[in-house]
N, C-alpha and C positions, 0 to 999 in steps of 0.2 A: 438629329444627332443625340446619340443620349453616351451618359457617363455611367461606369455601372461600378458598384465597390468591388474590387479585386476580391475579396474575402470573401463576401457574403453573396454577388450578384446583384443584388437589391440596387434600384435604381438611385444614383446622387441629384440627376439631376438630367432635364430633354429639355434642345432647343429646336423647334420648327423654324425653317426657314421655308422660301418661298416655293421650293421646289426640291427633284429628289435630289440628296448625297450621293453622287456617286465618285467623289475622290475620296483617297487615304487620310485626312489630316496628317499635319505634321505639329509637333509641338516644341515651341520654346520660350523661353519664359518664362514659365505660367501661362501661355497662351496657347490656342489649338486656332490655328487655319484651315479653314475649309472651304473646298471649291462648290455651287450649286447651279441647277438645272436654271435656275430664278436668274441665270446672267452676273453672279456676284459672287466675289471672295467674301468670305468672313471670318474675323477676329473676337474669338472667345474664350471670357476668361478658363480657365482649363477648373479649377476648383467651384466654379459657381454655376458657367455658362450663359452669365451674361454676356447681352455685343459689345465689344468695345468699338470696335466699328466695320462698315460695310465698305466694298469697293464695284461698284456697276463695270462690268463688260460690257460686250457689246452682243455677245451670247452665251450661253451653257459653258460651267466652268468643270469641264470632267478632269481635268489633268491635274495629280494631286501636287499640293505646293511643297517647295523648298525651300529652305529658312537659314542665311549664311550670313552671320558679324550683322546681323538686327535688320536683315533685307530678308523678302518673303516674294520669290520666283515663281511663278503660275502660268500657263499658259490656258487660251481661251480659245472653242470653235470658231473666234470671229477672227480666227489667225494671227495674233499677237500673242507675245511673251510679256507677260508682266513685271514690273521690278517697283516691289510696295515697300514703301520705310513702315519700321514693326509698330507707327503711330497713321497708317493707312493714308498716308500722301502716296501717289503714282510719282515714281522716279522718272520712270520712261516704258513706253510700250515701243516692242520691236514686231515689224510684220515679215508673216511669212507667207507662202503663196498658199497655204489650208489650215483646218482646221489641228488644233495641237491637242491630243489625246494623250500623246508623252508626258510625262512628270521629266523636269530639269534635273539636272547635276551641274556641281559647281567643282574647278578644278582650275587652280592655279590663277584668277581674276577672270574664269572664261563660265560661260554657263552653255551645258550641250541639253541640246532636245532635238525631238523629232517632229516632223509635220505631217500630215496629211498630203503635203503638195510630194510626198516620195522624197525628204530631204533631211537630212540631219544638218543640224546647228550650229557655227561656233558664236557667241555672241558676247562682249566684251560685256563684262558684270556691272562696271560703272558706268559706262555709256549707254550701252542698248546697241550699239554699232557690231554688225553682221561682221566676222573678220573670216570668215567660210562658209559656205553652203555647200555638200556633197550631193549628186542625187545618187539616192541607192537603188531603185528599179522598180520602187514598191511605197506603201504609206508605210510610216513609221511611226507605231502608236506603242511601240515600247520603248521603257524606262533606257537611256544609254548606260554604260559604265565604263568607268573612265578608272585604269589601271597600269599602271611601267609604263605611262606615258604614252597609251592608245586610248582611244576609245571604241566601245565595241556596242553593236546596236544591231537587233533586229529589226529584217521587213518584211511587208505582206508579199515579195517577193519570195519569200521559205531560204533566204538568207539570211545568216550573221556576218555583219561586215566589222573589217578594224582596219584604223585608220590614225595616224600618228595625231595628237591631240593636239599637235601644234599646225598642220598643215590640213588642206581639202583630198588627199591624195591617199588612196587606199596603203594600206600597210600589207605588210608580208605576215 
């Protein structure tokens, strides 16, 4: 991971972790989150890149995280959604039937992702409790969006589906 100055290019600042970067960070704070091959989220200070600290999955964290009222949403190949307080306690892990290559959205106390198992998400922010699962026909390793109250999601079926953000049941 490295930090580079806006102006100049010139490096601020590289943090190696155990394995490759291959999620987005997301930042707030002062903090950057990032997911790694090494099985772990991490918290970094955004101006120094020191860790503030680590959190172990249970495999490769490709799915980039999201960050909502001081909670930091991740999902992991070992098929769980993460829900980290922004001091790196696990709230609650939610399992899905595959791996999550999707990055979460949050929308109205619900957090939408996709799985591997061919299924998009609804999962209750504060609990971790599944309140739908759709299957869409295909793995679901893209970002959802969630907009007038649908949510809309591709799959490796060469579908974009929408589906009302309140129910499991396709949308017109």
């Amino acid at each position: 991971m490295y930090a580079l100055d806006a102006r100049t290019g010139a490096v601020r600042w590289r943090r190696q972790t155990g394995g490759a970067v291959d999620s987005t960070p997301a930042l707030a704070g002062g903090v950057l989150y990032i997911g790694s091959d090494d099985h772990r989220v991490y918290a970094l200070n955004a101006a120094t890149g020191t860790v503030r600290w680590t959190l172990r999955t249970g495999k490769a964290v490709v799915s980039s995280p999201f960050v909502h009222a001081g909670v930091v949403y991740v999902g992991s190949d070992d098929g769980d959604l993460y829900a980290i307080t922004s001091s790196g306690r696990k709230l609650w892990a939610c399992s899905t039937g595959g791996a999550i290559h999707s990055s979460p959205v949050f929308y109205r106390g619900v957090v939408y992702v996709g799985s591997d198992d061919g299924k998009i998400y609804a999962i209750a922010a504060a609990t971790g409790v599944v309140r739908w699962a759709h299957q869409t026909g295909g793995e679901v390793q893209s970002t959802p969006v969630v907009a007038g109250g649908s949510v809309y999601v591709g799959s490796d079926n060469n579908e974009v589906l929408k589906m009302p953000a309140a129910t499991a049941g396709p949308g017109g």
